[in-house]
Every structure is written in C-alpha cells, then in structure tokens.
PDB file of N, H, CA, C and O in Angstrom:
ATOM      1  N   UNK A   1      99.467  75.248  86.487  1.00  0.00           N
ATOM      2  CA  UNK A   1     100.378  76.307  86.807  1.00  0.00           C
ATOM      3  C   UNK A   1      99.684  77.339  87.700  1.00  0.00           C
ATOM      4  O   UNK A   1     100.203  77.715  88.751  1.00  0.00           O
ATOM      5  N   UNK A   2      98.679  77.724  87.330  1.00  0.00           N
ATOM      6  H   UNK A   2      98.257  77.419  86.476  1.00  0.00           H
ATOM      7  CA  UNK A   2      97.770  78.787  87.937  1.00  0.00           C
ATOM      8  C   UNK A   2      97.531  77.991  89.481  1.00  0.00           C
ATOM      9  O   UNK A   2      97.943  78.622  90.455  1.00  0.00           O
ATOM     10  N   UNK A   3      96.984  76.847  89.698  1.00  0.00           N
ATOM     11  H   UNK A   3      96.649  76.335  88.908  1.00  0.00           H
ATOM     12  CA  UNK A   3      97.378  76.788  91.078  1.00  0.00           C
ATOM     13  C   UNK A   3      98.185  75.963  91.773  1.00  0.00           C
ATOM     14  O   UNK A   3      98.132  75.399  92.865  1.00  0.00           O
ATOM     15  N   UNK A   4      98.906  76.026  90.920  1.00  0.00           N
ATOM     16  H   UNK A   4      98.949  76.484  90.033  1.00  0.00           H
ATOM     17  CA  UNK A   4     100.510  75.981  91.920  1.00  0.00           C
ATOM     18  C   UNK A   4     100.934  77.443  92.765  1.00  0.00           C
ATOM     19  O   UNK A   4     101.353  77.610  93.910  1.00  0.00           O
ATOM     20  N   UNK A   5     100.629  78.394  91.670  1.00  0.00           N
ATOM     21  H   UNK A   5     100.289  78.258  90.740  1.00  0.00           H
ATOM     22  CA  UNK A   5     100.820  79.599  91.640  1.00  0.00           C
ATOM     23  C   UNK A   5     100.445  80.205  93.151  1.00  0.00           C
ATOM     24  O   UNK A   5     101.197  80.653  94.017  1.00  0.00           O
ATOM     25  N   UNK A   6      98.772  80.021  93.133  1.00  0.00           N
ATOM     26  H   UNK A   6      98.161  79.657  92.430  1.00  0.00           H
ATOM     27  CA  UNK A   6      97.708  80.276  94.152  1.00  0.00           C
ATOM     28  C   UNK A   6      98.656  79.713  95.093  1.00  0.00           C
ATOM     29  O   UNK A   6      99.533  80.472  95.504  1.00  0.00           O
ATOM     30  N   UNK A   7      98.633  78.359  95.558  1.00  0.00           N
ATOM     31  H   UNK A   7      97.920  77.742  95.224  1.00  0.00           H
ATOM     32  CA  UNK A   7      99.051  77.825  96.392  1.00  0.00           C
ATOM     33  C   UNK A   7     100.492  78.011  96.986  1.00  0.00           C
ATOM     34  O   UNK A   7     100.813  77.717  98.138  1.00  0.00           O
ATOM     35  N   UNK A   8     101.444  78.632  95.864  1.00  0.00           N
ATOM     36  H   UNK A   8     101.183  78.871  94.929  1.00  0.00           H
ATOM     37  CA  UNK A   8     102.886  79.196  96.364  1.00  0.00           C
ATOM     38  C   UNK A   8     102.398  80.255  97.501  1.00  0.00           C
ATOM     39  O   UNK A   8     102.555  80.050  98.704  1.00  0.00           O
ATOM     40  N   UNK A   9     101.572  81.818  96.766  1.00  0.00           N
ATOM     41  H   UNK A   9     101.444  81.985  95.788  1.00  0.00           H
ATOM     42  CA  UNK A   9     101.164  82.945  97.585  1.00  0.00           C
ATOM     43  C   UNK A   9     100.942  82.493  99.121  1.00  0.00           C
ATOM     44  O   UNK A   9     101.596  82.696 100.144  1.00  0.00           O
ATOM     45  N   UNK A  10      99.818  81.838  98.867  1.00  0.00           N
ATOM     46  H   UNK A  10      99.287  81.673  98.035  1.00  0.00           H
ATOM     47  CA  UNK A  10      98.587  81.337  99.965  1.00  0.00           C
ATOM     48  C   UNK A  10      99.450  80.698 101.231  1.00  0.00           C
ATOM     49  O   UNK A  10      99.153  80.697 102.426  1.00  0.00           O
ATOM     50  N   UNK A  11     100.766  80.086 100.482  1.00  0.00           N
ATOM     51  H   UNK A  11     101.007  80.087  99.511  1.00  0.00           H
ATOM     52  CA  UNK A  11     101.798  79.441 101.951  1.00  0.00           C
ATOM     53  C   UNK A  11     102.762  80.409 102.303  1.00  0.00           C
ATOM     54  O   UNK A  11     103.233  80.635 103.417  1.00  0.00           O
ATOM     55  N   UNK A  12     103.027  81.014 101.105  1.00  0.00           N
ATOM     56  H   UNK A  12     102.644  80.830 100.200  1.00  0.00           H
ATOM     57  CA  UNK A  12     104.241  81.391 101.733  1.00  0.00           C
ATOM     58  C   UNK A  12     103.969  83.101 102.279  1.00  0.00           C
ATOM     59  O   UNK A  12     104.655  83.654 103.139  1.00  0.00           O
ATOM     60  N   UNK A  13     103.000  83.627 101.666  1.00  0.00           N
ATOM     61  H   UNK A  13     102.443  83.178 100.968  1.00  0.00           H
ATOM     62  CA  UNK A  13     102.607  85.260 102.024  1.00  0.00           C
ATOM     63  C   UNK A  13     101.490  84.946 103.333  1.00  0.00           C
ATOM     64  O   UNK A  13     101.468  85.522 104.421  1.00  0.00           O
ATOM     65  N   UNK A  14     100.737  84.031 102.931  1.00  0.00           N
ATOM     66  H   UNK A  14     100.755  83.563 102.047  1.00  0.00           H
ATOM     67  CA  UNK A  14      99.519  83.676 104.197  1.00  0.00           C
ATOM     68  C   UNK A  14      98.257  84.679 103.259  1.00  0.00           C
ATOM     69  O   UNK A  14      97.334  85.144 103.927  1.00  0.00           O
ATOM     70  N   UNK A  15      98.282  84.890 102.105  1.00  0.00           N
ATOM     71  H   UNK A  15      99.031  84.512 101.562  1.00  0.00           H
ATOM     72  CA  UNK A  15      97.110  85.364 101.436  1.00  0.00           C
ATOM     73  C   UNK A  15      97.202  86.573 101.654  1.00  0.00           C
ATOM     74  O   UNK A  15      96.267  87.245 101.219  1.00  0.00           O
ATOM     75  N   UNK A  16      98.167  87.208 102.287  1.00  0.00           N
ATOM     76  H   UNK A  16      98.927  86.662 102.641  1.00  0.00           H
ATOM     77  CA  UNK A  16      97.779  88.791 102.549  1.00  0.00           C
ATOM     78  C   UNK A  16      98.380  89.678 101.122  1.00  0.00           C
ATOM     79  O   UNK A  16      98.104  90.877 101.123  1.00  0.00           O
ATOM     80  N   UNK A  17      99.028  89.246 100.152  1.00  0.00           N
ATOM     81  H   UNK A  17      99.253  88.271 100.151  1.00  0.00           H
ATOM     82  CA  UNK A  17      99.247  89.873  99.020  1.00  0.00           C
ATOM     83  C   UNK A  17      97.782  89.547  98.130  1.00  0.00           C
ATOM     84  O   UNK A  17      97.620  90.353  97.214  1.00  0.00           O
ATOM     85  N   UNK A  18      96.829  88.627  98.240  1.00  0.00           N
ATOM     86  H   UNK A  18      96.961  87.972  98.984  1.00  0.00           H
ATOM     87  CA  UNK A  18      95.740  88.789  97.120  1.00  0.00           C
ATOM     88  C   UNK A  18      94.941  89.893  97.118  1.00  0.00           C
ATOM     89  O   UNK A  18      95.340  90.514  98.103  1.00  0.00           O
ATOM     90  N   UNK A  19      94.290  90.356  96.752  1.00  0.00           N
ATOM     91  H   UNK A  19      93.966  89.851  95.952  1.00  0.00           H
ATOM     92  CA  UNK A  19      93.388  91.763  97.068  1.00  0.00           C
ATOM     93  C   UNK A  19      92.405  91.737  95.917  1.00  0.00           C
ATOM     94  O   UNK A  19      92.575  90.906  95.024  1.00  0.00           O
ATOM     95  N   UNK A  20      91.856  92.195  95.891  1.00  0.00           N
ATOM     96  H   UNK A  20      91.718  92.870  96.616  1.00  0.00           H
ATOM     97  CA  UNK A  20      90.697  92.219  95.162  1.00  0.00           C
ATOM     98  C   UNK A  20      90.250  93.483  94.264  1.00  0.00           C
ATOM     99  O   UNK A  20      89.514  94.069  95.058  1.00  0.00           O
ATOM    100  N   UNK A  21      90.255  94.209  93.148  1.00  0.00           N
ATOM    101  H   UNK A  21      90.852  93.732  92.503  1.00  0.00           H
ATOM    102  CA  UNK A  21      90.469  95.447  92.627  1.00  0.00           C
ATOM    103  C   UNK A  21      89.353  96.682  93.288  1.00  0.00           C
ATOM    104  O   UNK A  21      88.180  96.311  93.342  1.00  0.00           O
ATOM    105  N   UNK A  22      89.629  97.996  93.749  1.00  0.00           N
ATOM    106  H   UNK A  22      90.582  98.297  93.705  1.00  0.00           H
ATOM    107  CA  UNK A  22      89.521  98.848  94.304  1.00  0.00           C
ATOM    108  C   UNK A  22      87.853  99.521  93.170  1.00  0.00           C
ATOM    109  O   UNK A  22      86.764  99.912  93.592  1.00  0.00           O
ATOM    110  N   UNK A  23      88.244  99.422  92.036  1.00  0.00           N
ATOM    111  H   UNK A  23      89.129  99.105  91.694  1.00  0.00           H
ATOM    112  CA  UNK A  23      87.544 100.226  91.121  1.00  0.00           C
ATOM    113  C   UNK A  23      85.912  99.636  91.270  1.00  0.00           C
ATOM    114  O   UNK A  23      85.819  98.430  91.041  1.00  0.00           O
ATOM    115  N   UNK A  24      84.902 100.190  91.548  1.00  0.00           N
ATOM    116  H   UNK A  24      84.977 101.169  91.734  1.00  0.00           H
ATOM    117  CA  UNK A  24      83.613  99.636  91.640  1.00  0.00           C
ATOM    118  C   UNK A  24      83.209  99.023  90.758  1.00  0.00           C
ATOM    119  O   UNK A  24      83.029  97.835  91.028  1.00  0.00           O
ATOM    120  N   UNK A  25      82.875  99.456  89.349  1.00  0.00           N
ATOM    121  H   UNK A  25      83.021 100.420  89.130  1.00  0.00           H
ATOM    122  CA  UNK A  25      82.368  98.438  87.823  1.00  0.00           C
ATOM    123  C   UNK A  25      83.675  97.014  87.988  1.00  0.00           C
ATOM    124  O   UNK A  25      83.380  96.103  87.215  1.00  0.00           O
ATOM    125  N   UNK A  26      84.869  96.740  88.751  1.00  0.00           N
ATOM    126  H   UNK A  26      85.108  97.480  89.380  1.00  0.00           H
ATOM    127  CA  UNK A  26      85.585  95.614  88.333  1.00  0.00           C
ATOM    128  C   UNK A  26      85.285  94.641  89.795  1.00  0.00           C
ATOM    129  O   UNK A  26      84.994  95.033  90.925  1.00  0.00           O
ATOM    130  N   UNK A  27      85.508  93.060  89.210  1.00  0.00           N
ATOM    131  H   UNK A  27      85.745  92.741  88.292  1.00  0.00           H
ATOM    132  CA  UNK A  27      85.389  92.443  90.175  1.00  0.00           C
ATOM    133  C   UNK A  27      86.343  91.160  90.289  1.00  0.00           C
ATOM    134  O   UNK A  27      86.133  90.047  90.772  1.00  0.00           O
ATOM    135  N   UNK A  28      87.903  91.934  89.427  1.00  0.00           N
ATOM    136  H   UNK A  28      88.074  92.837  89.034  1.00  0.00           H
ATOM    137  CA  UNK A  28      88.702  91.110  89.323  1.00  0.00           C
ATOM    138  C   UNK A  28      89.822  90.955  90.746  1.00  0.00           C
ATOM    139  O   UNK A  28      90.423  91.949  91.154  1.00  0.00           O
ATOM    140  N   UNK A  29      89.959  89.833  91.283  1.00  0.00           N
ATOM    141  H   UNK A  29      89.471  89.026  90.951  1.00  0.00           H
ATOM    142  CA  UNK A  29      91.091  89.387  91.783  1.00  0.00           C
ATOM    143  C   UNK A  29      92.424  89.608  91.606  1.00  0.00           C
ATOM    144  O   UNK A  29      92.508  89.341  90.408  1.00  0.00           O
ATOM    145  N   UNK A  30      93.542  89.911  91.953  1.00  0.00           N
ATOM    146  H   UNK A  30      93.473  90.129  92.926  1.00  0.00           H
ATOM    147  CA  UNK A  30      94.711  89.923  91.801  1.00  0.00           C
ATOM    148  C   UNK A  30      95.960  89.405  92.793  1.00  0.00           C
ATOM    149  O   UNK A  30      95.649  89.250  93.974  1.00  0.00           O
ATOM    150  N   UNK A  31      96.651  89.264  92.603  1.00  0.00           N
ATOM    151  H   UNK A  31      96.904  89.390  91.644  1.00  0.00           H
ATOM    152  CA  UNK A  31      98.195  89.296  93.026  1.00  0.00           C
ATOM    153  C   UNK A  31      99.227  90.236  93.775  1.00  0.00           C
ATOM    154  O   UNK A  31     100.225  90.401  93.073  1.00  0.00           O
ATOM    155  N   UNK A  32      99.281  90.783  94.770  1.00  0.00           N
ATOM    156  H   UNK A  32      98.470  90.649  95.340  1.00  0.00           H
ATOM    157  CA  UNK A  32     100.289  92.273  94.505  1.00  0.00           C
ATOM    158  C   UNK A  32     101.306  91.407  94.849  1.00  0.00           C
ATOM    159  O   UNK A  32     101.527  90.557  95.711  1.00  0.00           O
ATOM    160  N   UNK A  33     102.177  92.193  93.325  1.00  0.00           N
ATOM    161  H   UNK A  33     101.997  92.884  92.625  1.00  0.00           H
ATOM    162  CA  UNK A  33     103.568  91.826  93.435  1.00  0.00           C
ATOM    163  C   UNK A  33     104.456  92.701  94.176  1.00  0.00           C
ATOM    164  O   UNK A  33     105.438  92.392  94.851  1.00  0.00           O
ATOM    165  N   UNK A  34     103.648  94.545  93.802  1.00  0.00           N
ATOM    166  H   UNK A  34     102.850  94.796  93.255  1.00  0.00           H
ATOM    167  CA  UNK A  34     104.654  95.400  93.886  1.00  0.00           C
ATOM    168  C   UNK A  34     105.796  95.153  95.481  1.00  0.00           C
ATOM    169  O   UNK A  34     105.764  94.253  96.321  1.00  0.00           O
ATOM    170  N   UNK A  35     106.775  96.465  95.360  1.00  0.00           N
ATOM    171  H   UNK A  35     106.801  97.196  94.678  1.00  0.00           H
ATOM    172  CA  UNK A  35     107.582  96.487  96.645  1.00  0.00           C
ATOM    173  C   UNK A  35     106.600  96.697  97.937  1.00  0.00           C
ATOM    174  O   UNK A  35     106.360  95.609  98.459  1.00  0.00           O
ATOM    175  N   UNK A  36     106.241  97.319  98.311  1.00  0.00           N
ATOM    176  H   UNK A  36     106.436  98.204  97.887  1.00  0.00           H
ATOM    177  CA  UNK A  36     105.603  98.020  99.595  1.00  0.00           C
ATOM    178  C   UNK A  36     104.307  96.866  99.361  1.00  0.00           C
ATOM    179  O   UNK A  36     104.173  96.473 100.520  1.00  0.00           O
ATOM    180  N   UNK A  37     103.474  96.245  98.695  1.00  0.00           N
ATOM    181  H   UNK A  37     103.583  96.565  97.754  1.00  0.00           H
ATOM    182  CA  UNK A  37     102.332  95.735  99.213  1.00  0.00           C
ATOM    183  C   UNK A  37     101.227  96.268  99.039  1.00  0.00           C
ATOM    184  O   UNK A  37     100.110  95.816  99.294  1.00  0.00           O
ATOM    185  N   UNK A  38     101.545  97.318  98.564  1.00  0.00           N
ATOM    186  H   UNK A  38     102.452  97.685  98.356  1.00  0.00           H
ATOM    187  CA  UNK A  38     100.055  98.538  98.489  1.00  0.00           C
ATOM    188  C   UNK A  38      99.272  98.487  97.343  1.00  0.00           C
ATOM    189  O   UNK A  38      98.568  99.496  97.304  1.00  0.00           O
ATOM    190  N   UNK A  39      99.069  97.689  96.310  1.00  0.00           N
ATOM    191  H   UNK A  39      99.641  96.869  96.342  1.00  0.00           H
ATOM    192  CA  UNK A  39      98.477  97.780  95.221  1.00  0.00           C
ATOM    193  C   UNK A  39      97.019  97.804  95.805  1.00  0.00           C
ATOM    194  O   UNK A  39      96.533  97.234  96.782  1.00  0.00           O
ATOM    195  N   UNK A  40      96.343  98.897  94.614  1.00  0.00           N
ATOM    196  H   UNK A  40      96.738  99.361  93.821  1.00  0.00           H
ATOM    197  CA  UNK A  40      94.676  98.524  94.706  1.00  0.00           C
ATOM    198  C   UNK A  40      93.767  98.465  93.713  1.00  0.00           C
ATOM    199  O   UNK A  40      92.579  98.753  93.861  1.00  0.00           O
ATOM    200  N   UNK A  41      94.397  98.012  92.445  1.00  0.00           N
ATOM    201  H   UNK A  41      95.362  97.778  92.325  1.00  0.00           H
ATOM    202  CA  UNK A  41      94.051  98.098  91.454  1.00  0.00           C
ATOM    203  C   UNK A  41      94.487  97.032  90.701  1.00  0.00           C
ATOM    204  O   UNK A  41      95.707  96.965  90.556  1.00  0.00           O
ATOM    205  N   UNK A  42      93.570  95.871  89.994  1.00  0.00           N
ATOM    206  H   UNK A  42      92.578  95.925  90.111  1.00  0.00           H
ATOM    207  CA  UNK A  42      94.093  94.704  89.145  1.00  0.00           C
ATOM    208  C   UNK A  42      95.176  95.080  88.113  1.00  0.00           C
ATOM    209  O   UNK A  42      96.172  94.380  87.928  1.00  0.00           O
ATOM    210  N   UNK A  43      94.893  96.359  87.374  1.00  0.00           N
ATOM    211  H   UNK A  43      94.084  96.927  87.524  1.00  0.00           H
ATOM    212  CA  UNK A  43      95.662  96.979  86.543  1.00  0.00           C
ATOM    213  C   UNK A  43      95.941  98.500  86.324  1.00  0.00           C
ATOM    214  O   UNK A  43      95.157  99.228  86.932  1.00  0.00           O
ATOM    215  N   UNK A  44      96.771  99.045  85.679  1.00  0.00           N
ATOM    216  H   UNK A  44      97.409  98.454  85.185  1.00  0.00           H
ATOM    217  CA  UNK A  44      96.893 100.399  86.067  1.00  0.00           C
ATOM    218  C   UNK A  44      95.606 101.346  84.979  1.00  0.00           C
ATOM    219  O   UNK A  44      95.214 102.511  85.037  1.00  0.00           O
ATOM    220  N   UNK A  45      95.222 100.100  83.976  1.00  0.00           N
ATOM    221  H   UNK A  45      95.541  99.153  83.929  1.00  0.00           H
ATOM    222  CA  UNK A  45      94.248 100.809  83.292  1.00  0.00           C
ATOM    223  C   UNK A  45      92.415 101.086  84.308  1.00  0.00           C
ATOM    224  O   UNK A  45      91.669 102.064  84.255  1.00  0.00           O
ATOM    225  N   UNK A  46      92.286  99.995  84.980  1.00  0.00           N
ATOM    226  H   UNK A  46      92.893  99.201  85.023  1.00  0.00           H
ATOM    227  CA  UNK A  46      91.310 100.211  86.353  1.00  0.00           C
ATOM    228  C   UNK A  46      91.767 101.598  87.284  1.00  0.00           C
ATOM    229  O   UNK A  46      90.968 102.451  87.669  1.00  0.00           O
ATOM    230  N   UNK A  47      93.191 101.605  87.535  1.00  0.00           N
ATOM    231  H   UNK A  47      93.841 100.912  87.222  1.00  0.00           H
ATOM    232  CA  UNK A  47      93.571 102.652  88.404  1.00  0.00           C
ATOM    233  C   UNK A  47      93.659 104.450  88.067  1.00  0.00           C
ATOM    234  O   UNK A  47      93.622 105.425  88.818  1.00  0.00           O
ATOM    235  N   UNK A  48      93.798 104.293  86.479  1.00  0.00           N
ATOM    236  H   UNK A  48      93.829 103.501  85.870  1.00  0.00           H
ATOM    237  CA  UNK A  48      93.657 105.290  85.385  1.00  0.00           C
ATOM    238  C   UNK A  48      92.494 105.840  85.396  1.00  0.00           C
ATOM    239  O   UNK A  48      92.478 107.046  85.640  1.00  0.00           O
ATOM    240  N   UNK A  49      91.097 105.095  85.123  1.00  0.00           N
ATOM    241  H   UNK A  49      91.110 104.115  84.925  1.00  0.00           H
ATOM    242  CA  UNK A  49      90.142 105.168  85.075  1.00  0.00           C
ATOM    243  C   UNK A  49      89.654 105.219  86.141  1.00  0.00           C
ATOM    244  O   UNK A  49      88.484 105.527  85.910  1.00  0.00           O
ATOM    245  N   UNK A  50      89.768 105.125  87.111  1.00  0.00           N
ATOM    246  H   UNK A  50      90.717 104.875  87.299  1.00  0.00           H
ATOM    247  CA  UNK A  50      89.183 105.265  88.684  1.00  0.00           C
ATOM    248  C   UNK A  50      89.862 106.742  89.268  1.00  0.00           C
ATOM    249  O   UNK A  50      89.376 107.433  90.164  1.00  0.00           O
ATOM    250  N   UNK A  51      91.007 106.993  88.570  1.00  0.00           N
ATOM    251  H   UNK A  51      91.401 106.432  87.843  1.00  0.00           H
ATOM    252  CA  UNK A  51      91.432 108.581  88.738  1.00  0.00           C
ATOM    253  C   UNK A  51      90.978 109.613  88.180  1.00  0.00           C
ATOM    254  O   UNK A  51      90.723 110.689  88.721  1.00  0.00           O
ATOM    255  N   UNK A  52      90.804 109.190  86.574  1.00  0.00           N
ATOM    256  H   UNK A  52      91.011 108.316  86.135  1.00  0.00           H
ATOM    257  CA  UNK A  52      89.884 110.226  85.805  1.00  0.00           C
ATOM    258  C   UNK A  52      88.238 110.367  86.678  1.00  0.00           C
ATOM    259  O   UNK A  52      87.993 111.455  87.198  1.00  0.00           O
ATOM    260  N   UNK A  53      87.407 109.470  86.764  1.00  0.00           N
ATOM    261  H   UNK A  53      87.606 108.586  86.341  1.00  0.00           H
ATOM    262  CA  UNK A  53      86.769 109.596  87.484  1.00  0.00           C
ATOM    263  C   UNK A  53      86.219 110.449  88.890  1.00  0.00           C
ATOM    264  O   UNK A  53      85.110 110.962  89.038  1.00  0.00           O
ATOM    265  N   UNK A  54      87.636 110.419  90.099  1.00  0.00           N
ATOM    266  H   UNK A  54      88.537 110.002  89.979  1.00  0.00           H
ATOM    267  CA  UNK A  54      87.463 111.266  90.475  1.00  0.00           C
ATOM    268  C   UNK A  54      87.920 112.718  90.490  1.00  0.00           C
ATOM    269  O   UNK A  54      87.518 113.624  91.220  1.00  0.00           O
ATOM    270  N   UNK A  55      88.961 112.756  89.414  1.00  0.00           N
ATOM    271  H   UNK A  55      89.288 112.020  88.821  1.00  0.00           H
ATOM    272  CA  UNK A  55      89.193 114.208  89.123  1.00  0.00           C
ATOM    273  C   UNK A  55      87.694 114.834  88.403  1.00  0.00           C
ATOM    274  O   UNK A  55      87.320 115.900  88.892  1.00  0.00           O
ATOM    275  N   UNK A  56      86.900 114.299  87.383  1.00  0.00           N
ATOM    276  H   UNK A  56      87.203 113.433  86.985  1.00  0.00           H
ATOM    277  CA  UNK A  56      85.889 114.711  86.916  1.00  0.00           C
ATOM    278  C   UNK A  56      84.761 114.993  87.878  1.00  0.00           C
ATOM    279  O   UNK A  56      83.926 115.870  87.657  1.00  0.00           O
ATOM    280  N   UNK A  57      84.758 114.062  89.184  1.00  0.00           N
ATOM    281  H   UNK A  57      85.437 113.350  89.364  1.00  0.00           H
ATOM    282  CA  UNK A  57      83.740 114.777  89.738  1.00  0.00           C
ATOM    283  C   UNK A  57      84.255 115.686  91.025  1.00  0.00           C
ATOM    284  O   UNK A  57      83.570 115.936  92.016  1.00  0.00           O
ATOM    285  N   UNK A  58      85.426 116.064  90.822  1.00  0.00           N
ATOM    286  H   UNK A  58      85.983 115.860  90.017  1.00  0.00           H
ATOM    287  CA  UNK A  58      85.847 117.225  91.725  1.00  0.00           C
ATOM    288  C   UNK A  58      85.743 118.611  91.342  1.00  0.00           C
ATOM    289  O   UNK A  58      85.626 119.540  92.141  1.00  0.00           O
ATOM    290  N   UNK A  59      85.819 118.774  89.309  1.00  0.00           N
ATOM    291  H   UNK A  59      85.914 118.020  88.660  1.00  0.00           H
ATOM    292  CA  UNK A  59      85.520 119.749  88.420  1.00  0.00           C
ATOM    293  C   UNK A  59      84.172 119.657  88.080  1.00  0.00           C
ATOM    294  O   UNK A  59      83.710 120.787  87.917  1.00  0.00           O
ATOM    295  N   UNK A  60      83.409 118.834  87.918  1.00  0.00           N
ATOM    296  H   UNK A  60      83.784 117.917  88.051  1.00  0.00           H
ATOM    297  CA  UNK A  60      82.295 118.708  87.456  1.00  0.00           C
ATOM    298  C   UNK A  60      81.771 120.133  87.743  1.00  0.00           C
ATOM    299  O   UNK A  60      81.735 120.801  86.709  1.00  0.00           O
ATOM    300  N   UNK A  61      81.359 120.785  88.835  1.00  0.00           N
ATOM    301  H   UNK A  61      81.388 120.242  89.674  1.00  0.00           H
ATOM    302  CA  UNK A  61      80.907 121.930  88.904  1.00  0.00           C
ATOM    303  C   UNK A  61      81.303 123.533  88.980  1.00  0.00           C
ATOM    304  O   UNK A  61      80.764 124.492  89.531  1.00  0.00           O
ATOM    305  N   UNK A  62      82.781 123.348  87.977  1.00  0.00           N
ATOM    306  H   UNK A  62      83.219 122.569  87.528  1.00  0.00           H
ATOM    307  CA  UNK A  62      83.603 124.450  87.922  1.00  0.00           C
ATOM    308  C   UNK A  62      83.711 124.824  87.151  1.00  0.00           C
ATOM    309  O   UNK A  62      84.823 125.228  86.812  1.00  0.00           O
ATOM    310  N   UNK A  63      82.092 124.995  85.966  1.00  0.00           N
ATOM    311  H   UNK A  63      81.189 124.666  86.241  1.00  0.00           H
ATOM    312  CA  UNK A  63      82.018 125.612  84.638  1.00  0.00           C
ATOM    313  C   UNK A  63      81.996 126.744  84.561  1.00  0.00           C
ATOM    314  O   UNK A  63      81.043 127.232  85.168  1.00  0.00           O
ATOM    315  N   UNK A  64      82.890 127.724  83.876  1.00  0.00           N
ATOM    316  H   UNK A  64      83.664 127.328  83.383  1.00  0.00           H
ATOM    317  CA  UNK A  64      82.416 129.189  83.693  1.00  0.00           C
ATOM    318  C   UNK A  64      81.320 129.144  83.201  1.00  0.00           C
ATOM    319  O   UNK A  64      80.713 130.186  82.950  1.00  0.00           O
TER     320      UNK A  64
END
C-alpha cells in the first residue's frame, strides 16, 4: 500500500508535494496534502515545537 501510495504522488504530482520536515532535531519525510501546498512540518506537533522555540529565543533576553 505504502508504495502504491509513493508511486500514485511521484506520477501524478511529479514529487513536488513530498517535503521533508522543516524542524532541525526531525528527519522525517512527508506528504503535503494540505490546499495551497505549503506544509513544512511532518506534523503540527514538530510545527508547535519549532514555534515555541522561536518565540523563547526572541524573549529569552527580556527578563526584568
């Protein structure tokens, strides 16, 4: 099933929906299903955590 799957994308998109996850510690592969094409994140818990991240080091030095 899994590569049938591959092989549906790969003909019929030409590979430009696979992407690869955005978050540095991950090195998972994915799919974008969404509308627009824009995913950059395997999951929204990578994308969560890659936001906390940089909100923390935008405050990091805004201790009273």
């Amino acid at each position: 099933m899994t590569a049938g799957g591959l092989a549906f994308v790969l003909c019929w998109e030409g590979g430009a929906r696979l992407g690869r996850c955005m978050r540095s510690e991950c090195s998972r592969a994915y799919v974008d299903t969404s509308r627009n094409g824009r995913r950059r994140y395997c999951t929204a818990r990578c994308g969560n955590t890659e936001a906390v991240m940089r909100h923390r080091s935008r405050h990091s030095g805004l201790k009273p």
